[in-house]
C-alpha positions in Angstrom: 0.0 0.0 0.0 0.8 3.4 -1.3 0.5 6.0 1.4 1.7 10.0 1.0 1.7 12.0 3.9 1.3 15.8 4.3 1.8 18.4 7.4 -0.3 21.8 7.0 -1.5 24.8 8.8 -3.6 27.1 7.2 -3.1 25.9 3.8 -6.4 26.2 2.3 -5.5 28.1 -0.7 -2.7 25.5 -1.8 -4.2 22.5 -0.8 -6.2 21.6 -3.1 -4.2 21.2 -6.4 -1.4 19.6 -3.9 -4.6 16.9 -3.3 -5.6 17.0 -7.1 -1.9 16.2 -8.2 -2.1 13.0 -6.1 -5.7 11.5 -7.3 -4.3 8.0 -9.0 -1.0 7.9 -8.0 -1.5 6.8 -4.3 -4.3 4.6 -2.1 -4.5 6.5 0.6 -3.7 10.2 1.3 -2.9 11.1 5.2 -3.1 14.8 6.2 -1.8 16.0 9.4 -3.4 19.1 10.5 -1.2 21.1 13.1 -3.7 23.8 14.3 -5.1 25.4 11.2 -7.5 28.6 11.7 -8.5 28.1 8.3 -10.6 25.3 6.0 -8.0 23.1 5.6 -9.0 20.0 7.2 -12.1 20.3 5.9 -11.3 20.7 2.5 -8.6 17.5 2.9 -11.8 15.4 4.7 -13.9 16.6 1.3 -10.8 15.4 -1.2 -11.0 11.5 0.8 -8.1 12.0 3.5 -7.8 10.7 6.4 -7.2 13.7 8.9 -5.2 13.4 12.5 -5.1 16.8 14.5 -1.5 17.5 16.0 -0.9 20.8 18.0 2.0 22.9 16.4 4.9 22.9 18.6 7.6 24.2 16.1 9.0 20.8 15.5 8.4 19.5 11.6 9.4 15.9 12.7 7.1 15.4 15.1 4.2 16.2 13.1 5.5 14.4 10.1 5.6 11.1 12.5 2.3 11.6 13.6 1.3 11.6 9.9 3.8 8.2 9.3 2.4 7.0 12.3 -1.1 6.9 11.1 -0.2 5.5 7.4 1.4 2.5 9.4 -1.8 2.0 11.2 -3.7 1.7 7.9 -1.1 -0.3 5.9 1.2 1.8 4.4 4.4 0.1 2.6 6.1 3.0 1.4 5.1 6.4 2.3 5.3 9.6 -0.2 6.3 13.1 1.9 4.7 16.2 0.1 4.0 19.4 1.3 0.8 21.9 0.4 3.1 24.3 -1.9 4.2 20.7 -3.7 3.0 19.2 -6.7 3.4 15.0 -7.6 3.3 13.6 -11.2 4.1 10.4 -12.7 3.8 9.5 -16.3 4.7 6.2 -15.7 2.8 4.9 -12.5 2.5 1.2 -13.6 6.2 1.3 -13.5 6.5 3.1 -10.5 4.7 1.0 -8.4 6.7 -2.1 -9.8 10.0 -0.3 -8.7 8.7 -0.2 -5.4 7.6 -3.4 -5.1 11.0 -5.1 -5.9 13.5 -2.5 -4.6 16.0 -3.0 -1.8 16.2 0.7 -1.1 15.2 1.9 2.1 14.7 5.2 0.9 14.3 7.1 -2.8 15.3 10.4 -3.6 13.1 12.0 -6.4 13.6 15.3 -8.3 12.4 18.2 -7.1 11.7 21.5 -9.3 12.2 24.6 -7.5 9.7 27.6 -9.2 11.1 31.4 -8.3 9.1 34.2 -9.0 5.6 35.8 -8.0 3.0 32.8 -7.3 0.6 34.3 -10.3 4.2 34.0 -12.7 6.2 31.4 -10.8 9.4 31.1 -13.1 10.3 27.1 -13.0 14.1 26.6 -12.2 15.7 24.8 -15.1 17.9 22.1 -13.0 16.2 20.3 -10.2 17.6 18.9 -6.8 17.1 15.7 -5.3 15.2 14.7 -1.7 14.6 11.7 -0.1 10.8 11.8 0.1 9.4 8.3 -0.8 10.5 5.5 1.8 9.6 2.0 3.8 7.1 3.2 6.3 8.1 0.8 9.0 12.1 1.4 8.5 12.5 5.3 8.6 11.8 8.2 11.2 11.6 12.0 11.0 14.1 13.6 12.9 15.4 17.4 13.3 12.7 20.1 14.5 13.7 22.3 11.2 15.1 21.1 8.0 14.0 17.5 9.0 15.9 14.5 8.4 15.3 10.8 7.9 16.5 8.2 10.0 16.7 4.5 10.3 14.0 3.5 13.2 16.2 0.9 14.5 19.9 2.8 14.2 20.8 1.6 10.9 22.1 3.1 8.1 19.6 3.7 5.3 20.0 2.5 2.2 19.2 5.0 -0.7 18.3 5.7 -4.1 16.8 7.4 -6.8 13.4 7.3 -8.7 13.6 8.6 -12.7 11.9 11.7 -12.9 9.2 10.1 -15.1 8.7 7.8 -12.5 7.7 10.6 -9.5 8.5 14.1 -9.8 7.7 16.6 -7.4 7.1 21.1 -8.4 7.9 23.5 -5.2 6.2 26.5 -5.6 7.5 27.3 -1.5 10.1 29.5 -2.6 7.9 32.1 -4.7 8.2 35.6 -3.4 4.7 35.1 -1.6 5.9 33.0 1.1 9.9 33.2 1.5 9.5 35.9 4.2 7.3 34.2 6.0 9.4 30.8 5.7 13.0 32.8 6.9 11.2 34.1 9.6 9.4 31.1 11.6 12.9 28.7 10.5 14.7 31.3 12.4 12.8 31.0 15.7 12.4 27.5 15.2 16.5 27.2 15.1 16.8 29.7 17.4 14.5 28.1 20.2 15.8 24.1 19.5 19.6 25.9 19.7 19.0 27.6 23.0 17.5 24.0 24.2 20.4 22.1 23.0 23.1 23.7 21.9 24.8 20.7 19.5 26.9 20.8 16.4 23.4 19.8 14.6 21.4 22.8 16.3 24.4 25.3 15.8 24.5 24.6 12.3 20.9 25.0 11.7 21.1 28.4 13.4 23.5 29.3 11.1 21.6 28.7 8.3 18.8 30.3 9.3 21.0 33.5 10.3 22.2 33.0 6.6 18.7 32.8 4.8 17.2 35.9 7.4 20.6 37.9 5.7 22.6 38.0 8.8 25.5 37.0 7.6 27.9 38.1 10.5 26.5 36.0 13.0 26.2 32.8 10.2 29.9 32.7 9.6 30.6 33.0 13.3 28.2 30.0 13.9 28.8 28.0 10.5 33.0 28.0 11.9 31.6 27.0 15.3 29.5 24.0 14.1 33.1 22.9 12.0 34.9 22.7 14.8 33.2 19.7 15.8 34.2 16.3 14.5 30.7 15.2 15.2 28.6 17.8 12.9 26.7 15.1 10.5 28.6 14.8 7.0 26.1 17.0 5.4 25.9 19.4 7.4 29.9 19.8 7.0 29.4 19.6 3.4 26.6 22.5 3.5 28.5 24.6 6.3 31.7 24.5 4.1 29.8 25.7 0.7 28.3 28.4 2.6 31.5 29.9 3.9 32.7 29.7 0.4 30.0 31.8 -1.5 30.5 34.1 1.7 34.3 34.8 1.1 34.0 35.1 -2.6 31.2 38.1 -1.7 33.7 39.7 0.5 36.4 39.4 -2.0 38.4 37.1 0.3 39.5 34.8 -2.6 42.4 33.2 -1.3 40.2 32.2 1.9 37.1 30.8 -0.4 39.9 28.6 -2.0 41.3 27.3 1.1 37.4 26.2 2.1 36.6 24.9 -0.8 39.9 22.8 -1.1 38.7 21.9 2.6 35.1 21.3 1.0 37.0 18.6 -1.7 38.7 17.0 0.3 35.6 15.5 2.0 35.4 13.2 -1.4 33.0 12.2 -3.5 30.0 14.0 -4.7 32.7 16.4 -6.1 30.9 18.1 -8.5 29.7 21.0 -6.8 32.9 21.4 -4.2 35.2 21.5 -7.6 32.7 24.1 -8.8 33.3 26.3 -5.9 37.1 25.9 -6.2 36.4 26.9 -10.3 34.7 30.2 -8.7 37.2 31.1 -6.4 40.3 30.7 -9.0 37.8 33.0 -11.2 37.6 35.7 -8.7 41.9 35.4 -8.6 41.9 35.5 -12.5 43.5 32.1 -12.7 41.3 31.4 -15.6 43.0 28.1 -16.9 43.3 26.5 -13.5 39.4 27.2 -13.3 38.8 25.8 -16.5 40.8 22.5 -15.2 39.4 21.9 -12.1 35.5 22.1 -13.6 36.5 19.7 -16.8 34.1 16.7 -17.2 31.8 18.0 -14.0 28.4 18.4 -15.8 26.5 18.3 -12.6 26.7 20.1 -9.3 24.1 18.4 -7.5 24.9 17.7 -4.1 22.0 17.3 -1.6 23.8 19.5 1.3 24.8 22.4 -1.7 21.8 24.5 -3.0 23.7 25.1 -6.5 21.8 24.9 -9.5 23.5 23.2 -12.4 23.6 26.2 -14.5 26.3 27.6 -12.8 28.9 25.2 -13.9 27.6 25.6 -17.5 27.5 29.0 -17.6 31.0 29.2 -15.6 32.4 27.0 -18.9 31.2 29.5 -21.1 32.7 32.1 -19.2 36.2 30.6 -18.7 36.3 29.8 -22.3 35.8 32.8 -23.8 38.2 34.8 -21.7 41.1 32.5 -22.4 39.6 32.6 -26.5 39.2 28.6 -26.2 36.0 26.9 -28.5 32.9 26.7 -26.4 30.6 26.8 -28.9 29.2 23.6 -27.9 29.7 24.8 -24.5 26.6 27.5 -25.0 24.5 24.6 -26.4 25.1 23.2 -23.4 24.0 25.6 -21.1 20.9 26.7 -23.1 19.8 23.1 -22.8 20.1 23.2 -19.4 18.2 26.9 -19.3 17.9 29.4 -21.6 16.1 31.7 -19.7 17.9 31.3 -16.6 20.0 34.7 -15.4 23.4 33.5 -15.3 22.7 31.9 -19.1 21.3 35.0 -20.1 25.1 37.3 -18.4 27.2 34.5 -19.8 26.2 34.5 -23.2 25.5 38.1 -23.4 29.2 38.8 -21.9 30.8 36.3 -24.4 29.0 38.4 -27.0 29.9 41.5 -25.9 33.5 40.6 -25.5 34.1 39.8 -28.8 31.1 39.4 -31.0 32.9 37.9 -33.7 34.4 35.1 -31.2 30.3 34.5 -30.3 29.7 34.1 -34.1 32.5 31.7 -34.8 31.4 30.0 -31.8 27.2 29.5 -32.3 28.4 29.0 -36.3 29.7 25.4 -35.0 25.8 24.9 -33.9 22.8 23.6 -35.5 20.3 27.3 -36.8 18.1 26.4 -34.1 20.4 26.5 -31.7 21.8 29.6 -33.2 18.8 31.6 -33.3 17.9 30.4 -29.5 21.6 32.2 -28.6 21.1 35.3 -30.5 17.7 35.2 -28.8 19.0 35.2 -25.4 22.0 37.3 -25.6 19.4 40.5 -26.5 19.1 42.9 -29.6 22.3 45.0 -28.9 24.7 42.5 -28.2 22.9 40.2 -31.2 22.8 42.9 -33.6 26.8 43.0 -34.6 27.4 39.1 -33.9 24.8 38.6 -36.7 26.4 41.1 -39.0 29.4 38.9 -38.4 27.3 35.5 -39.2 26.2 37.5 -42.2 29.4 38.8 -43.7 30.6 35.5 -43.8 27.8 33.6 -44.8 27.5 31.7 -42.0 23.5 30.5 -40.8 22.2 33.2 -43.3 19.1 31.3 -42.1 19.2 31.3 -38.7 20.4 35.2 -38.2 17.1 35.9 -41.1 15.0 34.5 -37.9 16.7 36.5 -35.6 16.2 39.6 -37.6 12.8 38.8 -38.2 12.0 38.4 -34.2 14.3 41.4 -33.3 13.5 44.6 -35.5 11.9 46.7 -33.1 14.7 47.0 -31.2 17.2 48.1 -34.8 17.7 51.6 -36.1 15.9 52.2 -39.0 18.5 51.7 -41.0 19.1 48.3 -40.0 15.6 47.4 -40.0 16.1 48.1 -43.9 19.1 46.6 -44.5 17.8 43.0 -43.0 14.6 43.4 -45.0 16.3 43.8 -47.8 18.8 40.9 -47.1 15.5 38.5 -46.5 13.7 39.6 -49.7 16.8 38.8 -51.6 17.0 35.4 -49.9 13.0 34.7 -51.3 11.0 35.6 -47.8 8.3 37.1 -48.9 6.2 36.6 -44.9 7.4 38.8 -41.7 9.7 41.5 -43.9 10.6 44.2 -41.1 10.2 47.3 -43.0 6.6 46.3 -44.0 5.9 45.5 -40.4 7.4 48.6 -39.6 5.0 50.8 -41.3 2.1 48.5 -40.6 2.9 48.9 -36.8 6.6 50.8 -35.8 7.0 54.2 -34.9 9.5 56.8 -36.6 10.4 59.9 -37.8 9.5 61.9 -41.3 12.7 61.3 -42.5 12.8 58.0 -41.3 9.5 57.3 -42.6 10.4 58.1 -46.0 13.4 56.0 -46.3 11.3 52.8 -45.3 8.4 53.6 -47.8 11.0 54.0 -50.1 12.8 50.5 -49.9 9.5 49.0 -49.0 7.9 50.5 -52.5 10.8 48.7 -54.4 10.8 45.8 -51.9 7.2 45.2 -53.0 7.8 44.9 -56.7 10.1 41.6 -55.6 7.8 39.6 -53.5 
């Protein structure tokens, strides 16, 4: 038996499609209800959960054990953990039950999709992260009052693994602007209150990052280089402390201390991916370009369940490094498109390339397939496009592909351009989407301006 659990609190207004995401993937939905002022228990009863009322004492694991507690009680096998501001899918849930039924793992991480943004425009985060959210019910426990853990219920170490993200998949709309105040906030006062119970490596280190998230930054370092001096501070915990001093020395401009972390970081072993990242960033920051470029070559990942680093970073890093030392990375930008074209740091490291030397981007995105092509012009913007195209152009390189890009891109040209690429894609046989044409249908300009577009467009329209 299939059984996913939830904890909420006045969650009424994102219950509901967190329930309607689970219909047909599980037998049994259990809902946890720690206090709510709101109808969220009765809209969970209405959906076909079972409800059990828990008072709130600022302490996530207890609550999620009373919900485990009750899906033993009914049956439960394996046990999924979602939250309200979570979404489940499966597009393969015939498989995904037979996984389950023959596995040896304990526990299963799945992929999670962070979305960013305002809740009415959430902005879906192009690399996702792993959690362990789907396990035995009768082998694990909750444990940790904030940023909760599992744990064997009988000492062991768990064994874990990994579900394909067609098999389970999980959307997180937690971290949209409408709720990450309110989030920083209560995890402080939770950290703060089990810190000043039990001051531990484990409770120090959750302060920290708490201090960190509320932007109180001072008082995380001090308590992120407390919580390392212990040689019992969990492994991840270590790993996460570390990565966070890191990213806080390269913000202070203390390079040559971020490298000495994040050589400290490495040497905890493997996953390396993200720790050899953070050493790329740091020999970045001390202009040792090539060394950078070395340590990241052949990491195409940076997941690491203690780091909160997307895998864009890496990609658009390689990019970076590659252009400033005048290397091939043409394949490089395919690369870190595929990952996320519209992500920021894809967006600054194409559009720097560009900018650096537009005719290094064209002989770079020349290497690439036109759709490809036109997706980098596309993301590097209209003035940093405009002479990389020119360049494509002059030496007939994806006449096609820079065409398209013209075509998408004209309101944003001088008039003068805007003429020049319609005459270009007349001349090439388009006779659909010619600028100038659309420019008098719908741009804006001056007389004189005006005049010279009705003037190519009159001769223009004696060739289409």
């Amino acid at each position: 038996m299939l059984v996913t659990c939830l904890i909420v609190k006045d969650e009424e207004s994102m219950l509901q499609e967190c329930l309607e995401s689970l219909q047909g993937l599980t037998d049994a939905v259990v809902v946890c209800d720690t206090g709510s002022s709101d109808n969220s228990a009765a809209l969970a009863l209405g959906m076909g959960a079972i409800v059990v009322h828990h008072p709130w004492q600022d302490d996530f694991s207890a609550a999620r054990n009373v919900a485990l507690a009750k899906a033993v009680e009914i049956g439960a096998e394996w046990v999924i953990s979602i939250d309200a501001d979570e979404r489940l899918s499966s597009t393969d849930i015939k498989t995904m039950r037979e996984v389950l039924a023959v596995t040896n793992y304990d526990v299963l991480e799945v992929f999670i999709w962070n979305a960013h943004g305002p809740l009415s425009n959430p902005r879906p985060a192009g690399a996702p992260a792993r959690v362990a959210r789907v396990f035995k019910a009768r082998e694990v426990r909750w444990r940790g009052k904030i940023h909760e853990q599992l744990t064997s219920a009988f000492g062991d170490e768990l064994n874990v693994g990994l579900l394909a993200a067609n098999l389970l998949r999980l959307d997180h709309l937690g971290y949209c602007e409408d709720f990450a105040e309110r989030k920083r906030v209560r995890n402080l006062r939770i950290a703060q209150s089990s810190y000043d119970e039990d001051k531990n490596p484990s409770t120090t280190f959750e302060l920290a990052r708490a201090y960190a998230l509320n932007f109180r930054t001072e008082e995380a370092t001090v308590l992120h280089k407390e919580a390392l001096q212990s040689k019992t501070l969990p492994g991840n915990f270590r790993r996460a402390a570390l990565g966070w001093l890191v990213l806080d020395s390269l913000e202070n401009k203390k390079n040559e201390i971020a490298l000495s972390w994040a050589d400290e970081l490495l040497a905890l072993g493997k996953p390396e991916g993200a720790a050899r990242f953070l050493k790329a960033a740091a020999l970045t920051a001390m202009h040792r370009y090539q060394e950078a470029l070395s340590t990241i070559d052949g990491v195409v990942s940076i997941h690491d369940a203690s780091l909160a680093l997307d895998t864009v970073r890496v990609h658009s890093m390689r990019v970076s490094l590659l252009s400033e030392l005048n290397q091939p990375y043409g394949q490089a930008v395919a690369d870190l498109l595929e990952v996320d074209a519209e992500h920021p740091l894809s967006v600054e490291a194409c559009a720097r390339a560009a900018a650096r030397n537009p005719s290094g981007f064209a002989t770079a995105i020349s290497e690439l397939p036109a759709g490809a092509a036109v997706r980098c012009l596309a993301v590097v913007g209209p003035h940093f496009a405009a002479p990389v195209a020119e360049d494509l152009w002059a030496r007939g390189l994806h006449e096609n592909a820079t065409l398209a890009w013209a075509k998408t891109s004209w309101k944003h040209m001088l008039v003068e351009q805007v003429v020049l690429w319609s005459v270009r894609m007349v001349s090439a046989g388009v006779k659909q989407g010619v600028p100038v044409f659309e420019l008098l249908e719908n741009g804006t300009c001056t007389a004189s301006e005006l005049e010279l577009a009705q003037s190519v467009a009159d001769e223009l329209r004696q060739l289409v």
